[in-house]
C-alpha positions as CSV (number, residue, x, y, z in Angstrom):
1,X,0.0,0.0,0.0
2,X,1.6,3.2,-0.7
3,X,2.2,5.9,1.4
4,X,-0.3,8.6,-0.6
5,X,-2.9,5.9,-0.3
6,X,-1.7,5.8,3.7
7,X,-2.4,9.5,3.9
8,X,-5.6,9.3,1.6
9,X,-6.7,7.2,4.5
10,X,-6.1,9.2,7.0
11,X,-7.5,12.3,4.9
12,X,-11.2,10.1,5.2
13,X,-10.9,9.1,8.6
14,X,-10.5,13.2,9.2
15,X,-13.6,13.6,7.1
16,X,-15.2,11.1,8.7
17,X,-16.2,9.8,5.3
18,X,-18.5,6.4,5.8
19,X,-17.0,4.6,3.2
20,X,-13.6,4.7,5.0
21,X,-14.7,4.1,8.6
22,X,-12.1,2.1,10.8
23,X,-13.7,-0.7,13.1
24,X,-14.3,0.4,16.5
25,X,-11.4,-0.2,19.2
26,X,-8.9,-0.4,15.8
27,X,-5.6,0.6,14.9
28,X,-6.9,2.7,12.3
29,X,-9.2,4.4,15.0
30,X,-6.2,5.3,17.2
31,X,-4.8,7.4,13.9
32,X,-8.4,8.8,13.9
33,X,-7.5,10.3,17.4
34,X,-4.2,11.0,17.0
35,X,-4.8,13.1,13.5
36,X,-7.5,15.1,14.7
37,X,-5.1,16.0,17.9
38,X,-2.1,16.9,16.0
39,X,-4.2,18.5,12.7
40,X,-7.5,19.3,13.3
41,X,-10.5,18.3,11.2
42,X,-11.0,21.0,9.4
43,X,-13.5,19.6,6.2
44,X,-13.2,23.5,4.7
45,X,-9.7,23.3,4.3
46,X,-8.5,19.6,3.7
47,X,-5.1,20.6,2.0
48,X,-3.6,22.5,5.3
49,X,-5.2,18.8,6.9
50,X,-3.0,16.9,4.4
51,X,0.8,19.3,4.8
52,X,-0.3,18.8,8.5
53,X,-0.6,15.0,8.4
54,X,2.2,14.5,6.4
55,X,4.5,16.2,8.7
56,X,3.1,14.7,11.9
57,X,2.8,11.2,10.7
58,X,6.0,10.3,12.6
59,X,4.1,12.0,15.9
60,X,1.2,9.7,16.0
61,X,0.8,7.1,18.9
62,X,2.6,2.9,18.1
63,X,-0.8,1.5,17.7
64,X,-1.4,3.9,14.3
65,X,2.1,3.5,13.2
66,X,1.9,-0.3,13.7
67,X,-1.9,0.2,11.7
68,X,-0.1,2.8,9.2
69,X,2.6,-0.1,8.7
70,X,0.1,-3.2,7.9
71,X,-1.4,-0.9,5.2
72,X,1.7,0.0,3.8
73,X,3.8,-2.8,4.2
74,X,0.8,-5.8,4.2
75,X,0.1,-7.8,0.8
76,X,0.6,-6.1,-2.5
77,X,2.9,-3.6,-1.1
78,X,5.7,-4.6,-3.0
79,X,9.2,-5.2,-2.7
80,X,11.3,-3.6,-0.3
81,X,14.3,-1.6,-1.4
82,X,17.6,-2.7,-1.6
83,X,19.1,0.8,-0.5
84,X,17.5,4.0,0.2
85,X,20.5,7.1,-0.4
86,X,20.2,10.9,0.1
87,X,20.9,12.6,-2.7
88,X,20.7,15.6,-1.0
89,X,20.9,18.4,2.1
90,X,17.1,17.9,2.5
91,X,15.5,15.0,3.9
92,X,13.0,14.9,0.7
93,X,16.1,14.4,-1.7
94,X,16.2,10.3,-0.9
95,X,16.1,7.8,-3.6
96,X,14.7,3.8,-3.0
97,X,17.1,2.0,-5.5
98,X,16.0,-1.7,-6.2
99,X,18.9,-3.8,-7.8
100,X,17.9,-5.6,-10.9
101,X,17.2,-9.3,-11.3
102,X,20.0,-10.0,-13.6
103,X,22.7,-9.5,-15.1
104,X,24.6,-6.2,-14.2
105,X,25.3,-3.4,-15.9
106,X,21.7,-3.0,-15.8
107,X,18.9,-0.1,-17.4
108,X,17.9,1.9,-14.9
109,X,14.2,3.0,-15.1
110,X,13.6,6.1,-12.3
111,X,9.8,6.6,-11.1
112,X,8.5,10.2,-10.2
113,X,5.9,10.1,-8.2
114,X,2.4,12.4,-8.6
115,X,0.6,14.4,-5.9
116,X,0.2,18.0,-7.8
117,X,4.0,18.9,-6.8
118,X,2.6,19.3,-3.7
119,X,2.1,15.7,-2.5
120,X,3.1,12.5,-2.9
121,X,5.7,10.2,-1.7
122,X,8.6,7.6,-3.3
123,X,6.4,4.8,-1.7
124,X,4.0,5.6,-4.4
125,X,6.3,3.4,-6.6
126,X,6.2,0.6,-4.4
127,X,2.8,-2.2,-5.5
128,X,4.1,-4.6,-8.3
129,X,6.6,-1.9,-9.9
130,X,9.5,-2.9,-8.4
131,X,9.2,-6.5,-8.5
132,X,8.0,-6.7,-12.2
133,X,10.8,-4.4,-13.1
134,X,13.6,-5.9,-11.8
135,X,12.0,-9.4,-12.7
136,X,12.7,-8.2,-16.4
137,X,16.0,-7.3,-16.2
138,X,16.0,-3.5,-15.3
139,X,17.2,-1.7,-11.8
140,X,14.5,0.6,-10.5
141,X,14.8,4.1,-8.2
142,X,11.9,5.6,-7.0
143,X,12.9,9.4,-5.3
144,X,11.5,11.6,-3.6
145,X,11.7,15.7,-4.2
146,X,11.2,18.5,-2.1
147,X,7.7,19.7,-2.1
148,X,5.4,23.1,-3.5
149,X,5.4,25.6,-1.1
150,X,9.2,24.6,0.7
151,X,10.4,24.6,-2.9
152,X,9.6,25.6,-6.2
153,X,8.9,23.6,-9.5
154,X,12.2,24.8,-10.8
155,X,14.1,22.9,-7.5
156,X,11.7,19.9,-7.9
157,X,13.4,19.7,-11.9
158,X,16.8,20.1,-10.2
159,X,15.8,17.6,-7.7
160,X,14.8,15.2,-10.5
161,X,18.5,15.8,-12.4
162,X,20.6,15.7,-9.7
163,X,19.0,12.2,-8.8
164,X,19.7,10.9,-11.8
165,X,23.3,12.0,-11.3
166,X,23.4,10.2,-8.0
167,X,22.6,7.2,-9.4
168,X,25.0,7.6,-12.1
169,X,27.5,7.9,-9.7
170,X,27.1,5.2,-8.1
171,X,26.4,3.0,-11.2
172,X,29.0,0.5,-10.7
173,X,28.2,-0.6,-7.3
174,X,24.8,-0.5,-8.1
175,X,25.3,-2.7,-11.3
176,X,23.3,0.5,-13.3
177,X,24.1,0.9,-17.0
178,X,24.9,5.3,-16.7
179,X,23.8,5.6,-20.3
180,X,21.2,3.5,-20.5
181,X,18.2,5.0,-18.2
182,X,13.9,5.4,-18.7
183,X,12.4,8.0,-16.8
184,X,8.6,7.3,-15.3
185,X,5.9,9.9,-14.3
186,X,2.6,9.3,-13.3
187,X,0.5,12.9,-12.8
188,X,2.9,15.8,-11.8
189,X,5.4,13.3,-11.7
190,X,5.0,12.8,-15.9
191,X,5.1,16.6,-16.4
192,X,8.5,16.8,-13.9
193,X,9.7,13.5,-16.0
194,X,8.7,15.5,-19.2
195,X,10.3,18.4,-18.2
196,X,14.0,17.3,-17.6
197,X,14.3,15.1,-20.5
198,X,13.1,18.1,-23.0
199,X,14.7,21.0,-21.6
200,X,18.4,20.4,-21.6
201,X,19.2,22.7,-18.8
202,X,18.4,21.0,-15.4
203,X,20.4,17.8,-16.9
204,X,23.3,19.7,-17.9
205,X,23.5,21.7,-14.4
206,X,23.4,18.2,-12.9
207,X,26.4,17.1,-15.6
208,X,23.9,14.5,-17.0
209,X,24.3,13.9,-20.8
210,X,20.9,14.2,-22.7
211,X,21.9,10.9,-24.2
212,X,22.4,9.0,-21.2
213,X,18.1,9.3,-21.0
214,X,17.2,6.4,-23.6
215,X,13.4,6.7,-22.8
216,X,10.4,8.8,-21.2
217,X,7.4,7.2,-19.8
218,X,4.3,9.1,-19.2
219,X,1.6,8.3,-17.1
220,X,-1.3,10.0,-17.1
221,X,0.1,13.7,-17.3
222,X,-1.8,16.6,-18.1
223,X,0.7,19.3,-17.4
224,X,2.8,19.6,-20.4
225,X,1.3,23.0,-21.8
226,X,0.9,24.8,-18.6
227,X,-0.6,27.6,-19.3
228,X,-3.2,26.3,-21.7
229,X,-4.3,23.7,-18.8
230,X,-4.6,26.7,-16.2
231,X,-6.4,28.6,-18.3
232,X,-9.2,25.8,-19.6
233,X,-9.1,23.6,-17.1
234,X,-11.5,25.4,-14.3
235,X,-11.2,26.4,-10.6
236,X,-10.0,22.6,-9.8
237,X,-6.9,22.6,-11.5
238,X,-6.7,26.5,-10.5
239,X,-6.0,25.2,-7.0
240,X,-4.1,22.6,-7.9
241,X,-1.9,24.2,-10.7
242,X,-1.9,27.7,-8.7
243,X,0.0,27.2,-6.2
244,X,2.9,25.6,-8.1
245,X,3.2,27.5,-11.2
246,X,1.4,30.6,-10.4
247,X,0.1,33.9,-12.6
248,X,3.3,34.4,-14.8
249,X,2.5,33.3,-18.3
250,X,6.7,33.7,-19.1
251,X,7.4,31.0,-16.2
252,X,4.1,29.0,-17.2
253,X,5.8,28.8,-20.5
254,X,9.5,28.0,-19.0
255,X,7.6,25.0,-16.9
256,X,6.2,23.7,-19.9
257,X,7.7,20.5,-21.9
258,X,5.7,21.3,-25.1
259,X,7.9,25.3,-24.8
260,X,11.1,22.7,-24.8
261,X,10.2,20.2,-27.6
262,X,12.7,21.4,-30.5
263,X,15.6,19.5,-30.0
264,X,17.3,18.4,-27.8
265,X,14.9,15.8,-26.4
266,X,15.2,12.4,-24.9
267,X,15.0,9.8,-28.0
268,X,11.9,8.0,-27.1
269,X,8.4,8.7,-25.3
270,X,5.6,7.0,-24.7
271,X,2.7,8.7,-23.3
272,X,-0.4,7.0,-21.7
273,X,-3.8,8.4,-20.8
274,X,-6.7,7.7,-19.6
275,X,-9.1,6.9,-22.0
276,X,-11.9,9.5,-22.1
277,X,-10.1,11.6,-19.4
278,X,-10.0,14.8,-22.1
279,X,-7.1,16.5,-20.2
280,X,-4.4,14.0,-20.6
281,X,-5.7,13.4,-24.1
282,X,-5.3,16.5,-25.5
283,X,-1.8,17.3,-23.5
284,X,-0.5,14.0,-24.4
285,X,-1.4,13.8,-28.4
286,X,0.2,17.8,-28.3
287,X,2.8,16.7,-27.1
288,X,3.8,13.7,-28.9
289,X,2.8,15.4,-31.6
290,X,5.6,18.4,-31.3
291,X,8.3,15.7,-30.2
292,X,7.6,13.8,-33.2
293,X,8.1,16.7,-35.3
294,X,11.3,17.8,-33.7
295,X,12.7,13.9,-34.8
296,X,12.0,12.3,-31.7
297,X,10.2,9.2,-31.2
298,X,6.8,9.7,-30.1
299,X,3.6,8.1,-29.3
300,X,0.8,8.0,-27.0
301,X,-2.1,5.7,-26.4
302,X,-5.0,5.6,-24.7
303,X,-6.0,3.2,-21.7
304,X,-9.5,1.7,-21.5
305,X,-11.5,0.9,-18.8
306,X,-9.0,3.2,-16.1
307,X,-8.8,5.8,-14.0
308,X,-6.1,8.6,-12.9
309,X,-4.7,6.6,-10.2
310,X,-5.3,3.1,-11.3
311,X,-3.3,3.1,-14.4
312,X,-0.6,4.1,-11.9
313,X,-1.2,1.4,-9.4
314,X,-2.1,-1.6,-11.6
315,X,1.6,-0.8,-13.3
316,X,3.3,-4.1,-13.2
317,X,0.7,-6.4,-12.5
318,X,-0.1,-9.3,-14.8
319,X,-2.8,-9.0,-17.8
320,X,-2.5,-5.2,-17.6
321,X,-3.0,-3.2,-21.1
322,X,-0.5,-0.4,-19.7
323,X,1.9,-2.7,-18.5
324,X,2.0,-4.6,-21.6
325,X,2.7,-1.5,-23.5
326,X,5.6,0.3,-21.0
327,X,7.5,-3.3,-21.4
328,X,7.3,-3.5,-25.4
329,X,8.5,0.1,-25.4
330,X,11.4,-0.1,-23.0
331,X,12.5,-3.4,-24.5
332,X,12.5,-1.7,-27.5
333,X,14.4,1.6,-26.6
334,X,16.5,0.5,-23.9
């Protein structure tokens, strides 16, 4: 279970919602008490209830963590890491590396997790993605970034870049193939994945060839043309886009992949939607659609019968359309 899913249940048991109601005398009921002592349960403003959580959820009594744990840690939570390394001053720069099954120098795919740069956690990676990606042959990293408001979108970029160099760097006693690595973004994640492997600039501050990023895997973004998604998308996305990118069409525009899709790009993309979910269609097709012009290697494609976060969290699992396609693409490409 991942750790957004962790604090999506603890966001209901704030609310009170009935469909998320813990059984009475339960661990889960204990984090009921300790949540609304440490944040409040304020319904009007559940995003200050969220930053709260997540920076109390080491402050909440043994008999939540130990309920906090089963979820996260019970079946289908995935495989644990091998290492987890800091990449960083700040205690958000961390990387979960898992070693490939396989022969070493390994591909390296590196997952960017979602939450509307202002959410969201490494452990969203964790489910089958690790094990089904290291069963084929490639290493995995999920990392963490620092977070909208501490940072800006321009740090969480850098954040992105200099993870990539940290795993570079420590390739050959990771059993990593440097030149050989996929990035993977589901949400924000896919527009922060988007973002580095399109405009050269973060990479090369971090001293990362452009070459070195073989392939870009998309999941589900709709944030590739900033300012056209603030401006059609209504008051949802205006507090969800807002706070990150703000009113300045010129940094709207710097923020945007499809502003940075002349060349330089990464090689390959393959960008997947949600099937009838109109925002990432029309982001995704754009945007394919200027990377294929600029002589890059482009394609999206649409997922049936999905949602926003399920085409994320059925990722590696067996039978699955999306799955099926991210593996023919990265054997392909990498």
């Amino acid at each position: 279970m991942q750790t957004g899913r962790i604090i999506g249940w603890a966001v209901l048991l704030l609310a009170g919602a009935a469909t998320a109601q813990p059984r009475p005398g339960g661990g889960l009921m204990a984090c009921r008490v300790d949540m609304e002592t440490l944040c409040g349960s304020d319904k009007a403003n559940k995003p200050k209830v969220r930053q709260c959580i997540i920076e109390n959820r080491d402050k909440v009594s043994d008999e939540c963590k130990r309920a906090l744990d089963a979820l996260r840690n019970g079946p289908g939570a995935g495989a644990m890491p091998t290492v987890t390394v800091s990449y960083g001053n700040d205690a958000r720069q961390a990387i979960d590396f898992y070693r490939a099954k396989g022969a070493a120098p390994a591909p390296l795919i590196v997952f960017i997790h979602g939450g509307a740069w202002s959410l969201g956690d490494k452990r969203q990676a964790s489910g089958r993605k690790p094990g089904h990606f290291t069963g084929e042959g490639y290493a995995f990293a999920s990392i963490n970034y620092r977070l909208v408001p501490q940072a800006t979108v321009e740090q969480q970029v850098a954040d992105v870049a200099s993870a990539i160099d940290m795993l570079r760097f420590r390739a050959a006693e990771y059993g990593i193939d440097p030149n050989r690595i996929a990035l993977m973004g589901h949400s924000a994640g896919a527009h922060l994945a988007a973002l580095v492997a399109s405009d050269p600039q973060y990479l090369k501050d971090a001293d990362v060839p452009m070459k070195a990023v073989k392939a870009v895997v998309l999941l589900d973004g709709a944030g590739y043309d900033v300012a056209a998604q603030m401006k059609t998308g209504g008051p949802v996305v205006q507090k969800l886009y807002g706070p990150a990118f703000g009113d300045d069409p010129k940094r709207q525009a710097l923020l945007s992949p499809m502003s940075h899709a002349a060349a330089p790009n990464a090689a390959a993309w393959l960008a997947l939607y949600v099937d009838g979910r109109d925002a990432s269609l029309g982001q995704s097709q754009a945007l394919v659609k200027a990377l294929g012009a600029s002589g890059a290697k482009a394609r999206a494609v649409a997922v049936p019968d999905s949602s926003h976060s399920e085409l994320n969290q059925k990722l590696g699992t067996d039978g699955d359309m999306a799955t099926a396609e991210v593996d023919a693409f990265l054997k392909a490409e990498l």
